[in-house]
NULOTOR-997293 format. One record per residue (C-alpha): x, y, z; residue in three letters. Coordinates in steps of 0.05 Angstrom, whole numbers, plus 5000, padded with zeros to 4 digits. Layout:
BEGIN
XYZAla ...
This chain:
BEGIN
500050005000Unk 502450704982Unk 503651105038Unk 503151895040Unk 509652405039Unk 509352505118Unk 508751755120Unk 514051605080Unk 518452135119Unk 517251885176Unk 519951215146Unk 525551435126Unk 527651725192Unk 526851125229Unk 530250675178Unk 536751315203Unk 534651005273Unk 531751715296Unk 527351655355Unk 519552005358Unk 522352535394Unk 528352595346Unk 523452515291Unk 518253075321Unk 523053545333Unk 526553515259Unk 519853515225Unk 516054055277Unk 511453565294Unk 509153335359Unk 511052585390Unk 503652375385Unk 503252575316Unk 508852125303Unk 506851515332Unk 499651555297Unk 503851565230Unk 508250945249Unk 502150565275Unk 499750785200Unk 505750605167Unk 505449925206Unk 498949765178Unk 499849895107Unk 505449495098Unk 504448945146Unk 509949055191Unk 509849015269Unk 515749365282Unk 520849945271Unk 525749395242Unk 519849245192Unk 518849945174Unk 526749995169Unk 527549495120Unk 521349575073Unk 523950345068Unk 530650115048Unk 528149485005Unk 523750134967Unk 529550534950Unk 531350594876Unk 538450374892Unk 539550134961Unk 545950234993Unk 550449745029Unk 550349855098Unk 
């Protein structure tokens, strides 16, 4: 499922292992608001955890990098 631009933000900073609040504060968003889009995130693509969102975002990229 195709997630929004926030969404897919918000997936990219936790694949850079930010925190919510690390993720809030970059963005000018608040914790909460955060959270609601990962639980999002988690749903459309089936994933139960930050590790899951992690590695969809990266298996998405055009040309993934080594890490």
């Amino acid at each position: 499922m195709i997630l929004t631009e926030r969404e897919y933000q918000i997936a990219g900073c936790i694949a850079s292992d930010m925190s919510e609040k690390m993720i809030a504060e970059k963005l000018f968003i608040s914790p909460g608001t955060v959270h609601a889009h990962k639980k999002n995130i988690r749903k459309k693509w089936g994933v139960c955890t930050n590790v899951g969102i992690a590695v969809k975002y990266i298996l998405q990229l055009k040309a993934p990098y080594k890490i």
